[in-house]
C-alpha positions as CSV (number, residue, x, y, z in Angstrom):
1,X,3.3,-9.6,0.7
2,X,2.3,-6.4,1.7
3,X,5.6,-4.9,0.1
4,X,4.9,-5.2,-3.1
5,X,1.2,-3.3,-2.1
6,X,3.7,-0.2,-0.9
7,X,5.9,0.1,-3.9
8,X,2.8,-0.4,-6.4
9,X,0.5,2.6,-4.7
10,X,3.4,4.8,-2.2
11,X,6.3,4.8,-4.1
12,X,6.3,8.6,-4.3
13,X,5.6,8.8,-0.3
14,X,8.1,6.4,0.2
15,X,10.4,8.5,-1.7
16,X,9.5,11.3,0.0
17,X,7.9,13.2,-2.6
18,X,4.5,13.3,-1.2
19,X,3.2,13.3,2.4
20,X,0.7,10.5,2.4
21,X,-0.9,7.2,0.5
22,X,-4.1,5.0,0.5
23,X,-4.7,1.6,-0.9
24,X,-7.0,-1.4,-0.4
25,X,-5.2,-4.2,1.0
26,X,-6.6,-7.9,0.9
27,X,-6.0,-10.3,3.4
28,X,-6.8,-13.7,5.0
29,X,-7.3,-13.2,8.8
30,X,-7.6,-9.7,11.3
31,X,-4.3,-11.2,12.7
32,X,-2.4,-11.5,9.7
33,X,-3.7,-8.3,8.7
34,X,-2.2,-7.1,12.3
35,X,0.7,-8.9,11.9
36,X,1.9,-7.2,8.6
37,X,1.0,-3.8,9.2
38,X,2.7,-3.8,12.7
39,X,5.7,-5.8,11.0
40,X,5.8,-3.1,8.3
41,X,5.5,-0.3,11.1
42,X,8.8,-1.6,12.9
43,X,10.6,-1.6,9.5
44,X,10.0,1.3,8.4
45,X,9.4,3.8,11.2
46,X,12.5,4.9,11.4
47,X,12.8,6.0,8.2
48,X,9.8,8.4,9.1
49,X,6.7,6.5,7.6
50,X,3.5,5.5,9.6
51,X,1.1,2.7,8.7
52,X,-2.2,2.8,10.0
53,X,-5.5,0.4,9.2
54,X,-8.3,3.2,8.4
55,X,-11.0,0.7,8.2
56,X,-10.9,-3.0,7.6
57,X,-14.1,-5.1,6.1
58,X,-14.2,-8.8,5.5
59,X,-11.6,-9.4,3.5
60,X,-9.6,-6.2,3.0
61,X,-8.4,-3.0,4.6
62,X,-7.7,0.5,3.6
63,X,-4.1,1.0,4.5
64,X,-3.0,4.8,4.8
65,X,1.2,5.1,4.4
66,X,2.2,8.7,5.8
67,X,5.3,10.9,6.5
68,X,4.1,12.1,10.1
69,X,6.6,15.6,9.6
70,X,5.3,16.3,6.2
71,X,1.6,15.5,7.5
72,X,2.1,18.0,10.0
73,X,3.1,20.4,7.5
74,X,0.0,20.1,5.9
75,X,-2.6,20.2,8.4
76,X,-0.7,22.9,10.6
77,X,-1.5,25.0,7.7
78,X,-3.9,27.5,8.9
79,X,-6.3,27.5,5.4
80,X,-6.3,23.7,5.8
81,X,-7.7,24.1,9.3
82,X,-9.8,26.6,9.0
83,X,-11.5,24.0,5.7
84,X,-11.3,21.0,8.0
85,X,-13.0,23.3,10.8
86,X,-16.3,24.0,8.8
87,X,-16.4,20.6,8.3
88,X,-16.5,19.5,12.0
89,X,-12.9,18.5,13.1
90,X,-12.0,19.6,16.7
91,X,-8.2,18.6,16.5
92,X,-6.9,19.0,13.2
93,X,-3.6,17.4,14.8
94,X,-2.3,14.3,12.3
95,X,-3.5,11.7,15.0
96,X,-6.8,13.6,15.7
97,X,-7.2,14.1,12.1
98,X,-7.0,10.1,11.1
99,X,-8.6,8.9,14.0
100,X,-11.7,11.5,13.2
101,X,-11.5,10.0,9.6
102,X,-11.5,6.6,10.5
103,X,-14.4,6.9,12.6
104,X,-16.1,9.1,9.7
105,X,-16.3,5.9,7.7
106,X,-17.4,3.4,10.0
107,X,-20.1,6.0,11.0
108,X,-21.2,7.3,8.1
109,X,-20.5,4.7,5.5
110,X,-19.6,7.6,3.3
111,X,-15.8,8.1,2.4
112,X,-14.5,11.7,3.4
113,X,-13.1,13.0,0.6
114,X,-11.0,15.7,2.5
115,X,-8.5,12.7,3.2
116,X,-6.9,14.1,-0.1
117,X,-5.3,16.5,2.4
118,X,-3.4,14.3,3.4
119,X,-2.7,12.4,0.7
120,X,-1.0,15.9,-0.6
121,X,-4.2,16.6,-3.4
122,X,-4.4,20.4,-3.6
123,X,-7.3,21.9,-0.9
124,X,-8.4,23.3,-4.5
125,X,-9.0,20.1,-6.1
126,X,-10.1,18.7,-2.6
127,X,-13.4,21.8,-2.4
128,X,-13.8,21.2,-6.2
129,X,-14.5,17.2,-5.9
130,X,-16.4,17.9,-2.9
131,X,-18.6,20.3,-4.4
132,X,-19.0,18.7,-7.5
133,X,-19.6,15.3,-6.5
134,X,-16.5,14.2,-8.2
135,X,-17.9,15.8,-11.3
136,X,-16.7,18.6,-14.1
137,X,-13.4,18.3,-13.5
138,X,-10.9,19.5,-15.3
139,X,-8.7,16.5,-15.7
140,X,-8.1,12.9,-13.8
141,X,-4.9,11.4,-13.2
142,X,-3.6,10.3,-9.5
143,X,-6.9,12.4,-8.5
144,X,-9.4,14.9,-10.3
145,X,-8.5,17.6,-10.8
146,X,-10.6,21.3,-10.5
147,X,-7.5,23.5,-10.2
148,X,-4.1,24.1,-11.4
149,X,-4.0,21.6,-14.7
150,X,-0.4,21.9,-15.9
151,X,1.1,21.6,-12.3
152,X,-1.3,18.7,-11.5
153,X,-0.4,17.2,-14.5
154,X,3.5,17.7,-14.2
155,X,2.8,16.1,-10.6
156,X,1.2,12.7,-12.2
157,X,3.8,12.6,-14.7
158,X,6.8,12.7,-11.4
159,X,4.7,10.2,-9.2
160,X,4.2,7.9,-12.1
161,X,7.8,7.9,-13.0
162,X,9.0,7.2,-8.7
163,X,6.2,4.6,-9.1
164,X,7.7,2.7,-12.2
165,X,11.1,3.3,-10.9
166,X,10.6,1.9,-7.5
167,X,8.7,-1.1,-9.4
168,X,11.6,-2.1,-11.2
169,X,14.5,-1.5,-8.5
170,X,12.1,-4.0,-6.1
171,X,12.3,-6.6,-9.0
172,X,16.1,-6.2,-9.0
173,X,15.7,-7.4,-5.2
174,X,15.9,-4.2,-3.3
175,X,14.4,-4.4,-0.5
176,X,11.3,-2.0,1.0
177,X,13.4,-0.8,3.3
178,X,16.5,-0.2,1.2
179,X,14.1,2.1,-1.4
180,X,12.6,4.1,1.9
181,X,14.2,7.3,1.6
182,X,14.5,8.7,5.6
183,X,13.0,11.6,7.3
């Protein structure tokens, strides 16, 4: 069940196009819940990709997908931890930086926008939604966007196609596994 969650919303992590992805994912019982994530974990870890349950409520979770070398790539950049930094985080490493966001939202309640990092959203569009309160951007498509249109744009336009891609080669039968492109 929980397949067909990673080919709708990380096809273009899976591919390997972008370093991270987040979706809501409903389920029955903590244990199944458990169950899936670490079954998905074993399948897939050797292709490079990292499941982890962010936070989980009553009846669904908010799944994050990552590639741990492209993650580290991101938040070893030295403007990215300088940002994160100013906004409290001690150990910008990935783990530090997904357990310090997991326990932002159980804490706070409030969601931490500078996830996008991760997720591969420019730190421009990232400080623009923060600032703005998700306002006055420029244009919306996988996120909003506050800085480069035309590349964000051409970027939606390349996950969307992965994304239909991957939807229709899992229909065929391929497996989760089969469309994981390794590390």
């Amino acid at each position: 069940m929980i397949d067909s969650y990673f080919i709708q919303y990380c096809a273009p992590t899976l591919a390997g196009m972008k370093c991270g992805s987040l979706f809501r994912f409903p389920y029955r019982s903590l244990s199944e819940l458990e169950r899936q994530v670490s079954d998905a974990n074993r399948r897939l870890r050797g292709k490079g990709i990292n499941i982890t349950v962010l936070r989980d409520g009553k009846a669904a979770a908010l799944i994050l997908v990552y590639r741990e070398r492209m993650a580290l790539k991101e938040l070893g950049n030295p403007i990215t931890q300088r940002f994160l930094t100013k906004l409290g985080y001690q150990d910008c490493s990935v783990d530090g930086f997904i357990k310090e966001i997991s326990a932002r939202m159980s804490k706070q309640g409030a969601f931490p926008h500078e996830i996008g990092l991760l997720l591969q959203y420019p730190l421009r569009d990232v400080v623009g939604f923060m600032r703005n309160q998700g306002k006055n951007c420029k244009c919306t498509g996988c996120w909003k966007v506050y800085g480069d249109e035309s590349e964000s744009i051409k970027r939606f336009d390349r996950y969307k196609k992965c994304t239909d891609c991957y939807l229709k080669q899992f229909q065929l039968g391929k497996s989760i596994e089969q469309l994981t492109v390794a590390a």
